[in-house]
N, C-alpha and C positions, 0 to 999 in steps of 0.2 A: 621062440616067441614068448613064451610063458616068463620065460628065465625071464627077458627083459622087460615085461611088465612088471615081474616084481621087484625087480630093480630101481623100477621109474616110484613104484611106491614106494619102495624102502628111501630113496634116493631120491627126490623130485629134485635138486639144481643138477642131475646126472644128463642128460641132454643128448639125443640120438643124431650125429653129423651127418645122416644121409640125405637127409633134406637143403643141407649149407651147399652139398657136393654139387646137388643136381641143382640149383638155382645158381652157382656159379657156372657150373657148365651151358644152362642156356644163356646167361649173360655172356659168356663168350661167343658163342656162336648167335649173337645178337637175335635170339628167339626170345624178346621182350614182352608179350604175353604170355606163353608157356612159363617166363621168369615168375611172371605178375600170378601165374596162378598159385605155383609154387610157394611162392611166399603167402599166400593166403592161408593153402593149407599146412603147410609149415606153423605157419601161426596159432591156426586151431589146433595143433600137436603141442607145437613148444612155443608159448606167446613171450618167452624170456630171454627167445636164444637171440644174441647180440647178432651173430651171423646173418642171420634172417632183417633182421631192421639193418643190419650196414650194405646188403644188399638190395633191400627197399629203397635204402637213400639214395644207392649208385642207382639203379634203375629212375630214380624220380630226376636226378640229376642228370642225366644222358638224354641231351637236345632231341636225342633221333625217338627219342620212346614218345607214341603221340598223347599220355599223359603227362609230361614233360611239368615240373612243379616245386618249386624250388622250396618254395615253402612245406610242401610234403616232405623235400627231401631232408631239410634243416629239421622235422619232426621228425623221421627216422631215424639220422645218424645222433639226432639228442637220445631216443632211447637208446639204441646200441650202444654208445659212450656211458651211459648207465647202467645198462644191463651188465656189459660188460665188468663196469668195476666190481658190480654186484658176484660176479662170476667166478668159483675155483681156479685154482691153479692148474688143476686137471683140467675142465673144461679149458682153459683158454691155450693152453697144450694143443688140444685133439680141434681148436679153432684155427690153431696155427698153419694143422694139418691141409684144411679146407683154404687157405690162405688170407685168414679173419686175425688180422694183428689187434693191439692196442696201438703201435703209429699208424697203420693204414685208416682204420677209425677215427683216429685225431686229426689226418693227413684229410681227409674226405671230408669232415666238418669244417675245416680250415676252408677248405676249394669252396664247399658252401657259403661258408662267409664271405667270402672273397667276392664271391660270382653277386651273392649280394648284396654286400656294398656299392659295386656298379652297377647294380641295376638300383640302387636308390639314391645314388649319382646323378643319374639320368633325371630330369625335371625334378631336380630335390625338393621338397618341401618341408616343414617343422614336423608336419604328421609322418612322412613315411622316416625321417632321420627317427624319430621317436622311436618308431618299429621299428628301427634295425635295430637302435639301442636297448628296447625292450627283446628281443629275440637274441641279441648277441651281447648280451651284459659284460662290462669290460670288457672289452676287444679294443683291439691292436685300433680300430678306428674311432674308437671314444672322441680322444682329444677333436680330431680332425671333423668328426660330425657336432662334436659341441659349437665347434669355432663356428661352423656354415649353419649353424642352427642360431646360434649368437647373432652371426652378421646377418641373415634373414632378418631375423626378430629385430635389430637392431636398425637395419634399413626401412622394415616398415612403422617401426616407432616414428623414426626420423622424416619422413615419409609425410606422415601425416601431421607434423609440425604441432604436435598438440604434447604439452607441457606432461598430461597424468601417462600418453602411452613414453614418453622417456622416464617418468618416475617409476610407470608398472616394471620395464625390463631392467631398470639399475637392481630395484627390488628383487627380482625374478632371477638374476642374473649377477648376484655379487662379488661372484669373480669371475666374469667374463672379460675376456680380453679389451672386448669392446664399452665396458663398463666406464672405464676414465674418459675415451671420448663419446660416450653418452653422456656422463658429469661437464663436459665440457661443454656440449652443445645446449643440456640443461641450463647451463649455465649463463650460456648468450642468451638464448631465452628469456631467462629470470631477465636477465639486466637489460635488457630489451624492452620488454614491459616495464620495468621500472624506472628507464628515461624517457621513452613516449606518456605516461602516466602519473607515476609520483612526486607528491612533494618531499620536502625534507626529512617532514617524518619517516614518511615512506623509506628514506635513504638510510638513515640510523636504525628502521629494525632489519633491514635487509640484509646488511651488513652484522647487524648481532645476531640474523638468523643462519647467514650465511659468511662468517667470519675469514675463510679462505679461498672465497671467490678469487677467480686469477685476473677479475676486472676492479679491485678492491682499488690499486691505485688509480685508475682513472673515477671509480663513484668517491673515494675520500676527496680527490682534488673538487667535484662539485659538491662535495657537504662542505670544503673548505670554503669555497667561491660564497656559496648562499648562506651557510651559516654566517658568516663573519661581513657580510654584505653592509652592516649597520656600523661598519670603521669601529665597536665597542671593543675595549680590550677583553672585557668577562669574556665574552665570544671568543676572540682566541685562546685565548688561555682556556677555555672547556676545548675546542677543538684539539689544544696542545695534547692534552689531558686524554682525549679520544684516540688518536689519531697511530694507527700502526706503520706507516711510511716514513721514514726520517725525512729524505726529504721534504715531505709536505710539515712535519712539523717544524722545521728549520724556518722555512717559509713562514710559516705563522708567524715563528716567534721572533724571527726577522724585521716584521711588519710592525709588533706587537711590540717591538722595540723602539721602532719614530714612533709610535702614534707617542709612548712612555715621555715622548721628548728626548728619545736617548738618553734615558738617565737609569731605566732598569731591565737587564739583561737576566734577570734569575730565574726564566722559564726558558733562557734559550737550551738549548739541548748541545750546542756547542758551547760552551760558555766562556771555556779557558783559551779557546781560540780567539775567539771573537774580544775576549778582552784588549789584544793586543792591537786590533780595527778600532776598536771602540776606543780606549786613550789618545787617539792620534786625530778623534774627530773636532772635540771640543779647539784645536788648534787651527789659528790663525798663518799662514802661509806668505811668504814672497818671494819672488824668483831671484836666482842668481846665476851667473855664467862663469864656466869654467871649463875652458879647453873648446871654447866655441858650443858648448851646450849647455842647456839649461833645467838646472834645477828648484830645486825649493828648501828653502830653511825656515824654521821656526821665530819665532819673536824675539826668544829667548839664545839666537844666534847657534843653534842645533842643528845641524840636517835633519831634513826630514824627508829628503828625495834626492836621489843621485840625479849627478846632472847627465843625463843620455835622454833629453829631447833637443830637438832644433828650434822651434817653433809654439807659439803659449798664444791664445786671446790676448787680444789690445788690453783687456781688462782687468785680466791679471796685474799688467805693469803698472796698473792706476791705481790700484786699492787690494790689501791683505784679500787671501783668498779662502774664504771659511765658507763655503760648499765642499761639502762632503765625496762630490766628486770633481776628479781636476782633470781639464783633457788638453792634451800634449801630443807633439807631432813626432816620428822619428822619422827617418828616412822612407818618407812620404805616407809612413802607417801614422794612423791618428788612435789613442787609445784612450781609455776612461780607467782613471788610476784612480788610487786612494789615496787617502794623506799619508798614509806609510808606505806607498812606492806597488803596493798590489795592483795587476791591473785585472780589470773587471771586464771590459770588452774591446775590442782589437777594431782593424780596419773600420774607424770611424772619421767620416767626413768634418761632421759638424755636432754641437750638443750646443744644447737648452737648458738652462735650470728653471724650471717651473715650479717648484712646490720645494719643502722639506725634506721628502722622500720621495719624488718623483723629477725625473727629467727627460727630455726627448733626445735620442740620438740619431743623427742622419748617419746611414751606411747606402750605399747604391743609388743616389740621388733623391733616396725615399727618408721619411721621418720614422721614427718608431717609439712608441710612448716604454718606458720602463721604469721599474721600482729601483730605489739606490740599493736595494739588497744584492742587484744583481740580475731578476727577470725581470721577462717581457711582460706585459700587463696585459697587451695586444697582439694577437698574431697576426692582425694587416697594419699596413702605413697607412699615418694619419698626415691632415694639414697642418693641425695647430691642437696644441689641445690648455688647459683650465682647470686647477684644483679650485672644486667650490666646499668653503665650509671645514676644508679637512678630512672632507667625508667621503666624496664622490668626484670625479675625474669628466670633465664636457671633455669631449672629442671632436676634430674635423675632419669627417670624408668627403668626396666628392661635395664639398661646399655645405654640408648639411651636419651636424652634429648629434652626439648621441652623448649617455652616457653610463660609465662604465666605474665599477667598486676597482678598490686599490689592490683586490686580487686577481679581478680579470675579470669578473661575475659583470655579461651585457646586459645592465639595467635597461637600456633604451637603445635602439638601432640610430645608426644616424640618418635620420631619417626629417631631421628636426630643423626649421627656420634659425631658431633659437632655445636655451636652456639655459634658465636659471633661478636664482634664489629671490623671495619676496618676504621677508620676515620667517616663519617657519612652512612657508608653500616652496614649492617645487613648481616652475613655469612653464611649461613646454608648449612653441610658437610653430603652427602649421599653415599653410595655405590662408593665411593669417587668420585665421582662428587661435583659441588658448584653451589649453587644457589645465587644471589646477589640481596637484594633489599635494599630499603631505607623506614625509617618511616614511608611516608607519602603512599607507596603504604600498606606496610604490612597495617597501618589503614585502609584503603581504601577499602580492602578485604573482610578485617575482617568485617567490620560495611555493609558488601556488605552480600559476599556471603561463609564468608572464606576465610583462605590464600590458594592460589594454586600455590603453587613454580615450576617454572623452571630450572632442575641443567643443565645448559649450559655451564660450564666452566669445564678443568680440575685443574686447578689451577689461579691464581689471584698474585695480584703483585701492591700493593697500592702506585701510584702517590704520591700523597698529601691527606688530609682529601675531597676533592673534588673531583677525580677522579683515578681511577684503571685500569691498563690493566687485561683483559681478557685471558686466554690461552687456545685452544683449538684443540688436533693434532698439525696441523705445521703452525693453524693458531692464530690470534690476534687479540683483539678488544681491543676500550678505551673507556670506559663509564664516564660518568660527573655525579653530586650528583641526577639528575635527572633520570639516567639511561637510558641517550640518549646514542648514536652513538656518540661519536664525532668521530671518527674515526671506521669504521665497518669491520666488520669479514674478513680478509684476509691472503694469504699466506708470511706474514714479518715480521718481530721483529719492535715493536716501541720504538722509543729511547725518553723518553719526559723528556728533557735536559734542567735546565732552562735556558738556552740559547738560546734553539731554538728547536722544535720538529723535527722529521726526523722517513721517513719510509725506511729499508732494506730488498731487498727480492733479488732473483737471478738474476733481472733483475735491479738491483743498488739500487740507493738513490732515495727516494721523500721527499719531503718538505711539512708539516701540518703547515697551518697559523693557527696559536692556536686564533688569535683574529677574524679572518673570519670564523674560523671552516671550512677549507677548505681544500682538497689534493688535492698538483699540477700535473696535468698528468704528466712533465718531469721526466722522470728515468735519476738519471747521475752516473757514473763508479765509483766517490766517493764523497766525502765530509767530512771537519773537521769545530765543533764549537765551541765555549764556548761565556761568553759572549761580548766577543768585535767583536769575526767577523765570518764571516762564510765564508769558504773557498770550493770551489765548484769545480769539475772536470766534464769536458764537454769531451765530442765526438775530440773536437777539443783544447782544452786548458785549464787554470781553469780562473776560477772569485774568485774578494773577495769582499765581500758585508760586509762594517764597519757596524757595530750593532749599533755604539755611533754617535751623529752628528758632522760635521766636516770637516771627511773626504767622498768623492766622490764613488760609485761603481766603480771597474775597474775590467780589464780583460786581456786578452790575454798574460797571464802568462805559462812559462813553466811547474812551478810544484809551490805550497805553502805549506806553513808549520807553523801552530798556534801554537805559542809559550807559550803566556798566553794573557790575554784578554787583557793587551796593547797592544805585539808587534807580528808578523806575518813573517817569513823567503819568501823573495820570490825570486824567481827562472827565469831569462831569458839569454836566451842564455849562459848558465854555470856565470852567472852572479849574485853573490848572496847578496843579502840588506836586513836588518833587517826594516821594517815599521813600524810607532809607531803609535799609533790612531791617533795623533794629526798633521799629516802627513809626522813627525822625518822622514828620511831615514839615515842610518848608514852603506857605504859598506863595507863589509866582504870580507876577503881574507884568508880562512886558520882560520878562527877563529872557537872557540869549546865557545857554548851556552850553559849557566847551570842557570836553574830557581830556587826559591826557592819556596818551594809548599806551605809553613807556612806564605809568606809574597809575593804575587805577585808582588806587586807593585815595586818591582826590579828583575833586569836579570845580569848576569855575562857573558863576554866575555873575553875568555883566547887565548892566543897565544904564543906559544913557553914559555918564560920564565915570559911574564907579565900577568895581568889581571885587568878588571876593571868591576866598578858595573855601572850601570843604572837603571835611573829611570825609570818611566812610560811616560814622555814626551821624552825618546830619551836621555838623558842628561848624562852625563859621572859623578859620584857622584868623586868617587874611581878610581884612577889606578895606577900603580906601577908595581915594578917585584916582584909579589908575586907567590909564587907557590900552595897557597890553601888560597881560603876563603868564610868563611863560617858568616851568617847571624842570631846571636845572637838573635836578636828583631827588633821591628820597627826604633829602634836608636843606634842599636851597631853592628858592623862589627867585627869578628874575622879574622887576617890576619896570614899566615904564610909566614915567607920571611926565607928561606932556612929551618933551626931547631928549630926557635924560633917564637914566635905568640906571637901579640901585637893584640890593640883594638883602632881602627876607629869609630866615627860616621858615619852616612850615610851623612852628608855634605862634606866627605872627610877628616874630620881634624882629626889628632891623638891625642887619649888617653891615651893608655900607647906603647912604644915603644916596638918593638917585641924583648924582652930579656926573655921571660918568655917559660919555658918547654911546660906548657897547662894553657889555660883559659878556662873557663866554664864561662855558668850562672845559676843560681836558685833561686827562690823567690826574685829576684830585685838586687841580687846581684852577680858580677863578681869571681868567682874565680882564683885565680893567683899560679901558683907554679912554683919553682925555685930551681934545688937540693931536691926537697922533702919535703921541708919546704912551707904552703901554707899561703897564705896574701889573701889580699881581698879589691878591687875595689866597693864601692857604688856608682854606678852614679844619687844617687837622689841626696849627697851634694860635689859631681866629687870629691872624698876621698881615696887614695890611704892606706889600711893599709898593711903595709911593712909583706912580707913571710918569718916567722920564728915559725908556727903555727903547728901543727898533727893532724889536723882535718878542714872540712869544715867549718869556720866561716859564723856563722848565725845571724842573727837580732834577738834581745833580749830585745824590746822597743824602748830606743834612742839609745842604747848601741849594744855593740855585743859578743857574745858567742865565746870564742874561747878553744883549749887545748895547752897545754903545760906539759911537762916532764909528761905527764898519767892524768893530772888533768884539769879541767875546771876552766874559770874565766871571770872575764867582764870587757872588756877595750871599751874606746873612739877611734874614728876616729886618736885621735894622737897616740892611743900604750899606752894613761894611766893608771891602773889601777885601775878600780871600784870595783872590787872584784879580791881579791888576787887566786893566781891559785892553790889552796887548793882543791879542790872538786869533789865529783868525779858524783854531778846532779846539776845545778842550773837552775831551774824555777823564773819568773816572780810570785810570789806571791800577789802581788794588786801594787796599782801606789808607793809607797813610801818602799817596801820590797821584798825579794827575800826567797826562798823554794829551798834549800840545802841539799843534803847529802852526808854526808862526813862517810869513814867506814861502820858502820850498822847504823846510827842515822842520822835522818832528823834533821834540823834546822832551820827556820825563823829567818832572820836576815835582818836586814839596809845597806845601802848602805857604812855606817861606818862598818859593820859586826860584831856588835852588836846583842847579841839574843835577840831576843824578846817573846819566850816563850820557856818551858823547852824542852830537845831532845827528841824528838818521837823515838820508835822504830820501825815501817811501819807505812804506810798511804795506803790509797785506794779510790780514787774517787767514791763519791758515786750522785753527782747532779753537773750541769752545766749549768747554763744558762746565760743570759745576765745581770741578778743582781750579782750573784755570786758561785762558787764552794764551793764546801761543801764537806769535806774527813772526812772517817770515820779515828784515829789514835789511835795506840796501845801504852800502858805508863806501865809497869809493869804486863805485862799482862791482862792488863783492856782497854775496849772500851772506848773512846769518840768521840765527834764530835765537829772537826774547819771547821769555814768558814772563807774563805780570805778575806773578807769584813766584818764582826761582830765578828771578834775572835772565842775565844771560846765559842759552843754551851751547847754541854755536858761535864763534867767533866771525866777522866777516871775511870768509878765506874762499868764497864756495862757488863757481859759475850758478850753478842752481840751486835752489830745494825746493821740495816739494813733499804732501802728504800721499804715503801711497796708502796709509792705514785710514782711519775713520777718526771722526772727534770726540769717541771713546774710547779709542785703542789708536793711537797717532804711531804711525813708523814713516821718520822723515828720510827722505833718498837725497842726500848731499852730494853733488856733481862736482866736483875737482876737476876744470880742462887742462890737461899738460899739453898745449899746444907744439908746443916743439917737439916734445917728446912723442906726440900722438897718440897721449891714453888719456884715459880716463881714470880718475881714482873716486871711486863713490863710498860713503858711508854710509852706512845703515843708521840709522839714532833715534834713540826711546823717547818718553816725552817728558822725561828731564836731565836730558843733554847726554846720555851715557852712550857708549859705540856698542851697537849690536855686530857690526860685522863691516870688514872694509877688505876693496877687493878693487883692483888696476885691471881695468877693461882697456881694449884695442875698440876702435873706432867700431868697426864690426861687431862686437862681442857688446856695445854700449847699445847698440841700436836693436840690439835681442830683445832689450828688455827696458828701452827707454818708451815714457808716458809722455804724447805727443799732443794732447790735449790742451 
């Protein structure tokens, strides 16, 4: 006994196994308390020995021991697994002995863990996973309680739909499994709140705060919609500038393309493709048949479309076809092709062209509004729809109208009677009511919170492009391009005169200074204005306030009277003077005032038998005893002196002495008649041609048109004749020839009346412009075609012709009937006679593309 205490001092990690023996022995023979004591006092001997704690732990871990404890027992075999490393090679030899391994130790911790793990399995929650992971540090079940600690935390973020607990567990949790679809639901979220809520701006920092949102393409296509709402191209072009989607910028710069006029593609993002759409648009188009189908060639006699349709609008066959999109039938598919043969949208019924860059397509018996880029503007069928302005799209649903930007962006529901333009107002027509805004609010709305209209009016009454009266019951407003007040809701008619504004209500006149935007408290019993003066009736007398500078305010008149914005009638003591702005007075005695409403700038004053004209300074031009006269022009007086009317300049001096029945004027010239017979006054070179004429003499170049005995001719100012009075049409034909027809036969002829080509039988205008006319004419029953400047175009060989181009871009379709042979030979021809293209059609193949008009 001695020996081995001095041993235990010499030696303290030397360790006595007869305690390992016997607490193993009673754990086999399941004497769990005699175990429990044992190990107690084992412990008070040797508090180090591994044996002892890996026995404490079997004992805490055996169901049947009724301290049963698994957490006691995961604290024993923790120390035994320590002690032990701590342990000699001796000692763990002589532990061997006792059946105390390093695997049974490790094998027992293991069971430990194991056992609980599923007991924190069971009603798992974040706290007990914590404890295992705190008490079992890396173990085999890390991952596995991360993930259900994860999905936990994860579910109850989610749970509570609340934005900071998905941002607390992304934060908490940055490489959870569940982390990306945390970001994801964050994500709906975010953009959830930011379409029930935000505006524009809103969208743009959202987007720069959150640049990889997986909803980036649908919030870019509404910053596309609202930003660019205003049809401005700046606007697209910053959206181009913005925008991480190709295709949204494609679209833009698509759009940003018509608005250019199609003239500038340098922001489109396809550029080198689109140039080759883009060359083929400026071109004009007409169809042709080949092989029983139908295509399209250029002006310039190029194909521009293979011919594999059946079927073309009427429309095409009447006139070159320069809409950008062409729609053609094939074996019963209808499509919307390009001028270079692309096609754009398939199975279509019917098309519209409505606008520059818009047109409707019917598919499925429905209409659908779309951009020539390609999309839909709309994704419901419409009735009908109306580019206004360039700017903005009216639409027709269910009978009611909305409307809608040329990207899609729904300005107005159709919800609408009517929609439209009043100078720079916006109209919108309900339960007939009107609501009135202007651009800049409707955007303002819209990129807000929506439009939300006002119908305040019952009707409307547009000033100018700047401002409108209001009507509403028995009252009035006036609103300005801003949709102020300049004048507010009251019971009066406004009169906005551009002389001077003025308000009427039962209690008289008020005066609006249009430049102070102001109304004057005076009410007065009357007033008259235009714009020289304004004439005012007071309580006590009237005023006249000159409009023009010059003359002075005055007052204390008995009564006035605005004659026209020179002169003014005024009235004292029965005492009556004509006023001239320039402070002319002229007193009247009996005298009768006649204006002319075509030419202010004189007045007439007649009395008993005479009468004279005046100017605008007060000045007597005219007078004499005339008994009617009247005011030809700015320089010609018509006078009558008893039965006969002569012509006066406005300086007073006579023209033609009053011997004549009636004078007229028209187109710069005087008419004169005398017995019947009429002549004619030119006062451009003061030319009298003497009245022996049956008809109104006209200008006919330098010359002039007159009739005689039934027939027409062309004399000079002296009565000579330039063309004899044979005829019974003569036209102006070009500067050196004349266009005659005499009996049933037209003739061209010289001013010696000389023919210069053989006699037509009819003619028919078919182009006219500033180069030259062009007539289709008939010669033995055969077509050809002259122009009055290049002669003859076509010869007469031709059953028809006809214009299928315009009267600035003319393309004649010349019909050749080979009846026998049963074709058709048509040519194509420019409009100066040259073959664009000639092609033998069958009866069948003529009727593809014949204009039956």
């Amino acid at each position: 006994m001695l020996k081995q205490i001095i041993i235990l001092i010499l030696f303290p990690q030397l360790i006595v196994f007869g305690t390992v023996d016997r607490i193993q022995k009673a754990m086999e023979k399941k004497e769990y308390e005699r175990a429990h004591e044992l190990i107690i006092k084992g412990y008070e001997k040797e508090p180090n020995n591994p044996g002892i704690s890996y026995y404490q732990a079997l004992l805490f871990f055996n169901r049947d021991y009724v301290n049963y404890s698994l957490d006691s027992s995961r604290l024993s075999i923790t120390k035994s697994q320590s002690d032990f490393t701590n342990a000699s090679e001796e000692v763990k030899a002589d532990l061997r002995e006792d059946g105390v391994t390093g695997e049974k130790i490790n094998k027992l911790f293991e069971q430990i863990r194991d056992r609980s793990f599923q007991n924190t399995l069971k009603n798992l929650s974040v706290a007990k996973a914590q404890n295992f992971q705190n008490n079992f540090p890396n173990s085999i079940y890390d991952d596995i309680l991360t993930y259900k600690v994860d999905s936990i935390e994860f579910n109850l973020a989610s749970r509570v739909k609340n934005q900071k607990a998905l941002i607390d567990f992304v934060e908490e949790h940055p490489t959870s499994i569940f982390k990306p679809k945390a970001d994801s639901i964050l994500d709906d979220m975010r953009v959830r709140e930011l379409e029930k809520n935000g505006n524009l701006q809103a969208y743009y920092q959202f987007l720069d705060m959150y640049p990889f949102t997986r909803h980036r393409a649908r919030l870019e296509q509404y910053v596309l919609k609202v930003s660019t709402a205003s049809g401005q191209i700046d606007d697209l072009e910053s959206f181009i500038s913005f925008s991480n989607i190709p295709t949204l910028k494609k679209q833009a710069a698509d759009v940003r393309y018509y608005l250019s006029g199609k003239k500038d593609y340098i922001f489109h993002p396809a550029r080198d493709s689109l140039q080759i759409a883009i060359a083929a648009i400026p071109l004009e188009l007409f169809p042709v048949v080949e092989n029983q189908l139908i295509g399209f060639y250029e002006k310039s006699g190029k194909k521009a479309i293979s011919s594999t349709y059946q079927n073309i609008p009427h429309a095409y066959k009447c006139e070159l076809v320069s809409d950008d999109w062409i729609f053609a039938e094939s074996d019963a598919n209808g499509r919307i092709i390009t001028k270079n043969g692309n096609i754009v949208i398939e199975n279509v019924e019917d098309y519209r062209n409505i606008g520059d860059a818009v047109g409707l397509i019917k598919q499925k018996g429905k209409w659908w509004l779309y951009h020539k880029s390609g999309f839909s503007i709309i994704s419901q069928p419409v009735q009908d729809a109306e580019v206004l302005s360039n700017q903005w799209i009216k639409f027709q649903q269910n009978d009611m109208w909305g409307l809608v930007s040329i990207m899609g962006l729904n300005i107005a529901k159709s919800i609408y009677s009517d929609i439209y333009q009043e100078g720079v107002f916006w109209i919108f027509e309900k339960d007939e009511k009107i609501a009135v805004y202007n651009t800049r609010l409707i955007l303002k709305e819209v990129e807000e919170n929506g439009l939300s209209l006002e119908f305040k009016f019952d009707d409307i009454e547009l000033v100018n492009d700047n401002a409108l009266i209001g009507f509403r019951d028995n009252r009035e407003c006036l609103l300005d391009s801003t949709l102020n007040f300049r004048i507010p809701w009251g019971p009066y008619e406004i009169y906005p005169e551009s002389s001077g504004w003025y308000l009427r209500s039962d209690q008289g006149y008020r005066l609006y200074n249009e430049s102070e935007e102001d109304i004057m408290d005076q009410h007065y019993p009357y007033l008259e204005s235009n714009a020289g003066w304004l004439a005012i009736q007071t309580e006590n007398d009237w005023m006249l306030l000159p409009r023009k500078k010059g003359l002075l305010p005055s007052r204390d008149y008995d009564s006035l009277k605005v004659i026209n914005e020179h002169a003014v009638l005024t009235i004292v003591d029965d005492k009556q003077e004509l006023l001239f702005s320039n402070g002319e007075n002229i007193p009247l005695d009996g005298h009768q005032i006649s204006t002319f409403p075509a030419n202010t700038n004189y007045l007439m004053l007649a009395k008993d038998e005479s009468a004279g004209i005046y100017n605008h300074y007060g000045q007597e031009v005219i007078s004499g005893e005339f008994t009617k006269i009247t005011l030809l022009n700015d320089s010609l007086v018509k006078v009558q002196v008893r039965n006969k009317q002569g012509l006066i300049d406005t300086n007073g001096a006579w023209i033609l002495n009053p011997v004549f029945d009636n004078i007229d004027e028209k187109d710069g010239l005087v008419l004169t008649l005398i017995d019947g017979k009429i002549g004619c006054y030119d006062p451009t070179i003061n030319e009298l041609i003497e009245t022996e004429y049956e008809a109104r003499v006209t200008r006919l170049g330098e010359y002039y048109l007159a009739k005689k005995n039934g027939k027409f001719g062309l004399v000079d100012f002296s009565k000579e004749e330039i063309l004899s009075f044979n005829y019974d049409q003569i036209q102006q034909w070009n500067d050196s020839s004349y266009l005659v027809k005499n009996d049933q036969s037209y003739l061209i002829i010289n001013s010696f009346e000389e023919s210069l080509f053989p006699a037509i039988e009819s003619m028919k205008l078919l182009v006219q412009n500033d180069e030259q006319e062009i007539y289709r004419f008939v010669r033995d029953g055969k077509y050809g075609l002259i122009s009055n400047q290049f002669g003859e175009l076509l010869k007469p060989e031709f059953t028809d012709i006809f214009n299928i181009g315009n009267n600035h871009n003319p393309v004649f379709f010349a019909d050749q009937h080979l009846d026998k042979a049963g074709y058709h030979v048509v040519s194509y021809i420019n409009d100066i006679g040259e073959l664009i293209l000639s092609r033998a059609y069958t009866k069948g193949e003529f009727e593809l593309i014949l204009c039956d008009d």
